[in-house]
C-alpha positions in Angstrom: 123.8 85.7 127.6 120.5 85.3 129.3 119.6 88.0 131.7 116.8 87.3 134.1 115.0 89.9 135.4 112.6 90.2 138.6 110.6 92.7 140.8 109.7 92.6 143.8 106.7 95.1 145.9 107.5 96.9 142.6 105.5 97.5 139.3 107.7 96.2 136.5 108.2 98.6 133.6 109.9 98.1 130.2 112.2 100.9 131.1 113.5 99.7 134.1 113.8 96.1 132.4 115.9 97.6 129.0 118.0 99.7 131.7 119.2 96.7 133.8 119.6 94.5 130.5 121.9 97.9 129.0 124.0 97.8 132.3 124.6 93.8 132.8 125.6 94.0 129.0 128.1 96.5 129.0 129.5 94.5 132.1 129.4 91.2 130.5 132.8 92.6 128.0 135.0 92.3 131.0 133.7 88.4 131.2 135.6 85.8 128.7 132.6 83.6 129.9 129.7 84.9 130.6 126.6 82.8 131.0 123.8 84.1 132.6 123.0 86.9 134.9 120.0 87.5 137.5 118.6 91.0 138.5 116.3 91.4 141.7 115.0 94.8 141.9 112.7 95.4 144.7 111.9 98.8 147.6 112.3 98.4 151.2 111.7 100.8 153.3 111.5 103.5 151.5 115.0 102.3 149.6 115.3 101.2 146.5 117.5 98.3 145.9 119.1 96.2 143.1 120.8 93.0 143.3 122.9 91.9 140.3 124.8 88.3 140.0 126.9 87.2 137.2 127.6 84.0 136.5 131.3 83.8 134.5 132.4 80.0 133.9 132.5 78.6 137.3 132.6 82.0 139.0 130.1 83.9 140.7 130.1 88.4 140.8 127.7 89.9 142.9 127.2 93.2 142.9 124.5 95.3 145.3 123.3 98.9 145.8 120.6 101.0 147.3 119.3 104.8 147.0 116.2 106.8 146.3 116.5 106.0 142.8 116.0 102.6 140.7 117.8 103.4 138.1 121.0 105.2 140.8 120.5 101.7 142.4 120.6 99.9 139.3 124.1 102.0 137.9 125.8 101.9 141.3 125.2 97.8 141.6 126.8 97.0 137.7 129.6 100.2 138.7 130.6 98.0 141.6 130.4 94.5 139.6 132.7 96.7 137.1 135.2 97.5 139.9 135.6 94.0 140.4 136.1 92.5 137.6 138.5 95.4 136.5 140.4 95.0 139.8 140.7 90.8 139.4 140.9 91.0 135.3 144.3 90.8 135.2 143.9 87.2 137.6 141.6 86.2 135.7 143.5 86.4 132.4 146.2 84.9 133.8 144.6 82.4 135.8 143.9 78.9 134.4 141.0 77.5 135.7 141.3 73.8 136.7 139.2 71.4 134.7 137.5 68.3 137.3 138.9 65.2 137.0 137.3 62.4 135.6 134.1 61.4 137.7 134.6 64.3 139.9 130.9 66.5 140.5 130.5 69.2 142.6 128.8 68.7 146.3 125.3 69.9 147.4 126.4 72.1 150.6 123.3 73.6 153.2 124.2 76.7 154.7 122.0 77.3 158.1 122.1 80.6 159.8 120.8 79.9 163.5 119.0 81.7 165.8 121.1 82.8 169.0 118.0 83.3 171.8 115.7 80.7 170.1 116.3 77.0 171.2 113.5 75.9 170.0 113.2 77.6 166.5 116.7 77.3 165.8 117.1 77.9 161.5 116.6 81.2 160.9 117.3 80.3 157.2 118.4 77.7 155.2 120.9 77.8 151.6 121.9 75.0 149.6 124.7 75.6 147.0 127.5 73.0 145.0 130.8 72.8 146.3 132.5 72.9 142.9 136.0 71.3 142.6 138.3 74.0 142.3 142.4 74.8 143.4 142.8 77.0 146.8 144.2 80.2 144.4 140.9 80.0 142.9 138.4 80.1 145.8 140.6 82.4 147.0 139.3 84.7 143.7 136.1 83.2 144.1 135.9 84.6 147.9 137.4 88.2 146.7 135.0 88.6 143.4 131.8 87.8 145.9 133.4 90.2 148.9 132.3 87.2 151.2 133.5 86.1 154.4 133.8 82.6 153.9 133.7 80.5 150.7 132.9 76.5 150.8 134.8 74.6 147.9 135.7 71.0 147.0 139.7 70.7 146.7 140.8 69.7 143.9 143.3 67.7 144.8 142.2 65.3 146.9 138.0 66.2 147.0 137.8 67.3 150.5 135.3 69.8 151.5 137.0 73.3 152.1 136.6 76.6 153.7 138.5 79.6 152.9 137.7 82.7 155.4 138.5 86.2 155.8 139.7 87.0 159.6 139.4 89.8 161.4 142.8 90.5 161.5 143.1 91.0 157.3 144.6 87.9 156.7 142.9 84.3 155.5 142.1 80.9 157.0 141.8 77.7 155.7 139.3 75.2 157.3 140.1 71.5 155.6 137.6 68.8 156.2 139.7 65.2 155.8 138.8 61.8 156.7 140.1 60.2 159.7 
């Protein structure tokens, strides 16, 4: 597994690099798949932080911490990632992932986050992502592994573009975009 490592307002040290690489690798034996991972270490404000993502087959972990220590930051981001994947392992087991269809390629999505008071400068910032093909039991995973509040998917049933959310009430909403 390649493990990609990067600093940021932060000297990089071999130490610091061997101690991430030790703690994505003993996370990667609760993966069947994994494929790559990518650490952003970086201080802010006096914090230290470290951002860990996974990439398992076509799923995504994420896991984030910050403290007055690197290497506390470091532990406490793969801990959590660990959590996760112990908490969904069973699912995952379990759960058969849905191979595309013939033809079928996942869909460039942008994500804007917009400005409330600004009409004129509007994009505060800009993602773009794929919208992989994938079942609704499966972005539902996808959404709980990432903790997010929304995930964008292709269905793949009939390749519309999909959003499952969390709502503030606990429960989950589906958004289906079809064509008229």
């Amino acid at each position: 597994m390649q493990v990609n490592i990067t600093f940021r307002h932060l000297e990089p040290t071999e130490a610091l690099k061997s101690h991430a690489k030790e703690k994505v690798e003993h996370v990667q034996r609760y993966i069947d798949r994994p494929s790559g991972a990518h650490v952003v270490l970086y201080v802010e404000n006096l914090k230290h932080h470290a951002d860990i993502t996974l990439k398992a087959g076509p799923f995504l972990v994420r896991g984030q911490a910050k403290s007055e220590d690197m290497y506390a930051s470091i532990d406490a981001a793969a801990e959590r990632i660990e959590r996760q994947l112990k908490k969904h392992k069973e699912k995952l087991k379990n759960h058969k992932v849905s191979a595309p269809a013939n033809g079928w390629k996942p869909l460039d999505v942008r994500h804007d986050v917009l400005a409330q008071n600004q009409p004129s400068e509007r994009v505060v910032k800009s993602t773009t992502f794929q919208a992989k093909p994938m079942t609704l039991d499966e972005a539902i995973l996808q959404l709980d592994l990432l903790e997010s509040q929304f995930f964008v998917f292709q269905n793949a049933g009939d390749h519309a573009i999909n959003v499952v959310y969390r709502r503030e009430d606990g429960n989950l909403g589906l958004i289906e975009a079809r064509a008229s």
